[in-house]
C-alpha positions as CSV (number, residue, x, y, z in Angstrom):
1,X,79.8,66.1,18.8
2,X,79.7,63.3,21.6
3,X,76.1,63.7,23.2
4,X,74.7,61.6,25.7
5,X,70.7,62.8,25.4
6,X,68.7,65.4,24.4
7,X,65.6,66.4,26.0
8,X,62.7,69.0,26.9
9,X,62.5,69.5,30.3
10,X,62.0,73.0,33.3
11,X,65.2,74.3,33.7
12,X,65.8,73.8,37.2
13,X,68.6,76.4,38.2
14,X,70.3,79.5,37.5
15,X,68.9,82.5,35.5
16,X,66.3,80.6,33.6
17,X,64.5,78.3,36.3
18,X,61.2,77.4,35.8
19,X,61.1,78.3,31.9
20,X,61.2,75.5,29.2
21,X,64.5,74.6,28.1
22,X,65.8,72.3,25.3
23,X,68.8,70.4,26.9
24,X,71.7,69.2,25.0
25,X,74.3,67.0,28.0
26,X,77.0,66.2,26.4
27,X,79.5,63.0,26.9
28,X,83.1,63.4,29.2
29,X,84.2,65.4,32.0
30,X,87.5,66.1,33.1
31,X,86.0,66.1,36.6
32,X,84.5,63.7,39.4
33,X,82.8,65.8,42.0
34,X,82.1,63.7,45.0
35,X,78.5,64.1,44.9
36,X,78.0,64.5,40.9
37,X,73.9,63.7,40.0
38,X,75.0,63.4,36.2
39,X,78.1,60.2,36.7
40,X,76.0,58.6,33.3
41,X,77.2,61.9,31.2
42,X,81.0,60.5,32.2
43,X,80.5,57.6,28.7
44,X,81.5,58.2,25.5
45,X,77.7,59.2,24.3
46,X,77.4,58.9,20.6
47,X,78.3,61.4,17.6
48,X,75.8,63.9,16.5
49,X,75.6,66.6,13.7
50,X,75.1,69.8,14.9
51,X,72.9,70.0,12.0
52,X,71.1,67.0,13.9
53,X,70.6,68.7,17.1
54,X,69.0,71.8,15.6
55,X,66.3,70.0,14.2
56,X,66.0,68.1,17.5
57,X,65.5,71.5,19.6
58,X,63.5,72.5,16.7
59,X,60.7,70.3,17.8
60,X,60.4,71.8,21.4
61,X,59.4,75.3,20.7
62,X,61.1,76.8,22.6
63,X,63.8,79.7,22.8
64,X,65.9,78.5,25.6
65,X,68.8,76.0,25.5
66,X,70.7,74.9,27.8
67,X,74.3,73.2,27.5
68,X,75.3,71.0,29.6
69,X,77.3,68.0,30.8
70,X,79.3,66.0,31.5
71,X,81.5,69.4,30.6
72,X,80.7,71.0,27.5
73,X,84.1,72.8,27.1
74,X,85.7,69.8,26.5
75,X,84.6,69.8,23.0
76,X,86.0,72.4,20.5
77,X,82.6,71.9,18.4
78,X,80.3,73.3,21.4
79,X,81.7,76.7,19.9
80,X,80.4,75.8,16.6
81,X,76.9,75.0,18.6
82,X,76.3,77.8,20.4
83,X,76.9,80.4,17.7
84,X,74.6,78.1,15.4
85,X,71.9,78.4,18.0
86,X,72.5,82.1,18.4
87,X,71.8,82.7,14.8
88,X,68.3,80.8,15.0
89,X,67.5,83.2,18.0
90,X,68.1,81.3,21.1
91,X,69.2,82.0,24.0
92,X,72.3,79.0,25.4
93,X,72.9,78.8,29.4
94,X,75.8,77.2,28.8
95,X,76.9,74.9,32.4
96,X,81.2,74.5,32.7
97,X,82.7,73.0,35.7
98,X,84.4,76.3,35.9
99,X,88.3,73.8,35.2
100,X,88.1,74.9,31.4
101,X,88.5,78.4,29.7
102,X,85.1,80.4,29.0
103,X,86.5,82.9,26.6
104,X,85.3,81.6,23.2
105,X,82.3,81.9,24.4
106,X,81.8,85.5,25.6
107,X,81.2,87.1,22.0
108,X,78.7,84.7,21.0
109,X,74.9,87.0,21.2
110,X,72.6,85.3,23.6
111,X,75.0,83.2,25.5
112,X,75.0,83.2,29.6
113,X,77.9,81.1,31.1
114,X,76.9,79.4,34.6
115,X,80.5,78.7,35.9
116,X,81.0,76.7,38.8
117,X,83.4,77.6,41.7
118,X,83.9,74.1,43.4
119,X,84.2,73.8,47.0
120,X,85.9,71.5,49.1
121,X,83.3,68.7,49.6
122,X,83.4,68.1,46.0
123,X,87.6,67.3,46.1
124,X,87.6,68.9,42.6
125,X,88.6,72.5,44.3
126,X,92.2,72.3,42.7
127,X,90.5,72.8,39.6
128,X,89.1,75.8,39.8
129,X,90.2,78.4,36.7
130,X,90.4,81.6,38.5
131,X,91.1,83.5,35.4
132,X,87.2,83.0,34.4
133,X,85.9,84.9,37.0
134,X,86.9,88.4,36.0
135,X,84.9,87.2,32.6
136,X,82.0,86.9,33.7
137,X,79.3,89.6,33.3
138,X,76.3,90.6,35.0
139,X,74.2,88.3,33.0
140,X,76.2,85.3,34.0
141,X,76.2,83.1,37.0
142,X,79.2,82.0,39.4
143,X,77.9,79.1,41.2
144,X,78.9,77.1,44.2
145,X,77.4,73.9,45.2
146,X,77.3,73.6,48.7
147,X,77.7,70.4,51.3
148,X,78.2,72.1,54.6
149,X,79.9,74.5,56.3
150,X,83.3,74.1,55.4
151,X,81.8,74.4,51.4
152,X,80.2,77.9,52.9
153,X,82.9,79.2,54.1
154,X,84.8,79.0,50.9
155,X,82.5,80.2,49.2
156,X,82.0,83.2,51.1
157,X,85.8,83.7,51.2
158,X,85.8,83.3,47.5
159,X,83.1,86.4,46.6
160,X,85.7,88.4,48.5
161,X,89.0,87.3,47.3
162,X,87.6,86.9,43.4
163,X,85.1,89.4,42.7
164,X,83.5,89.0,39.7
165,X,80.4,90.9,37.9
166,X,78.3,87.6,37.5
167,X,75.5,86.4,39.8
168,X,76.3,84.5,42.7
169,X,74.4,81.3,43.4
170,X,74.8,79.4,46.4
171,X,73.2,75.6,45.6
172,X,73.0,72.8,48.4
173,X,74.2,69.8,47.7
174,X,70.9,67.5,46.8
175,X,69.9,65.9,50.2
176,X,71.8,68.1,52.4
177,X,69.9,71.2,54.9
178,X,69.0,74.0,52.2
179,X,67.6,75.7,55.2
180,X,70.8,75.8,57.3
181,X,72.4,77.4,54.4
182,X,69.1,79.6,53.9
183,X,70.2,81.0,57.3
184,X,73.8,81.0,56.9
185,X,73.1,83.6,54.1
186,X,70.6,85.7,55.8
187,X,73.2,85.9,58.8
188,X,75.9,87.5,57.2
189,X,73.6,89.3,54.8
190,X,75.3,88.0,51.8
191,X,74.1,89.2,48.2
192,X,73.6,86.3,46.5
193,X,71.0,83.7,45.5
194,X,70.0,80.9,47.1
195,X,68.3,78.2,45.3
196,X,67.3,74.9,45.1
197,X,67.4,72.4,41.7
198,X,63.5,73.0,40.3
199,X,64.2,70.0,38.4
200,X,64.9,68.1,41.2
201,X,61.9,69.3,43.4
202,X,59.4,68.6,40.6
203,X,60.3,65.0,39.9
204,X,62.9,63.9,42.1
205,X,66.4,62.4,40.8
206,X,65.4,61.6,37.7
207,X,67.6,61.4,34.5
208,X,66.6,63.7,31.7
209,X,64.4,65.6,33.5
């Protein structure tokens, strides 16, 4: 596999924040969001073992992985991965762009898919696989990163026209009013979560962290 780093870190969104996480971010993506945080994950990272990056996660003790990017779906090995780490135990949030097919992945124990619904301010919207959404299951996350209103509205259009079983997480865009969209929520009494990026709050833009 092409793997830009590997690190121990809070996981800082979705059903696992605030828990330690082994984080495997592998290379590519067949997407440029406006406001990506990750535009180092875009290089050609370096080849690893699978074999390799158990023994690396190993060494954190803990239970929780998390798969990230770039976008993990591009490779056909993160299969092999995942089901590698579900027989040691763990437990993979695996983090798509939401562009790719999630299927493969369903059947695998201990996986939770966190499949992104991009809105407009990201210009990646086209993209969107619609056909994941009835996938998902109530363990899994559908979430939308969110800019301004525009991004909002979408989004709130989207839980209607798409229903899915998953989790919906509405995330601002780093830097922009999380409490405008706080209220935004509360206003129309939508059933969703709204969260910030831990990571981000602990320690600021920071790679690997």
């Amino acid at each position: 596999m092409r793997i830009i780093e590997v690190f121990h870190s809070v996981q800082g969104e979705g059903p696992l924040t605030g828990l330690r996480t082994s984080f495997i971010r592998t290379a590519r993506c067949n997407l440029r969001c406006v406001w990506c945080d990750t535009p180092y994950s875009f290089g050609p990272g370096r080849e690893r073992s699978i074999a390799s990056l158990l023994r690396e996660v190993g060494t954190h003790r803990t239970r929780n992985v998390c798969l990230t990017g770039g976008e993990p779906l591009l490779q056909g090995e993160s299969v092999d991965l995942v089901r590698a780490l579900s027989a040691k135990g763990y437990t993979t949030v695996i983090e798509t762009g939401g562009s790719l097919d999630v299927a493969p992945y369903l059947n695998v124990p201990g996986v939770v898919l966190s499949v992104d619904v991009k809105c407009p301010s990201s210009h990646m919207e086209s993209h969107n696989r619609w056909a994941n959404l009835p996938l998902l299951r109530p363990t899994d996350v559908e979430k939308f990163v969110i800019e301004d209103r525009r991004d909002y509205l979408y989004a709130r259009r989207t839980l209607r026209t798409h229903p899915c079983a998953a989790q919906a997480v509405f995330q601002p865009v780093w830097g922009s009013d999380a409490g405008r969209l706080a209220d935004w929520v509360l206003h129309d009494r939508l059933d969703v979560r709204t969260m910030l990026q831990e990571h981000k709050v602990l320690w600021g833009d920071v790679p690997g962290r």
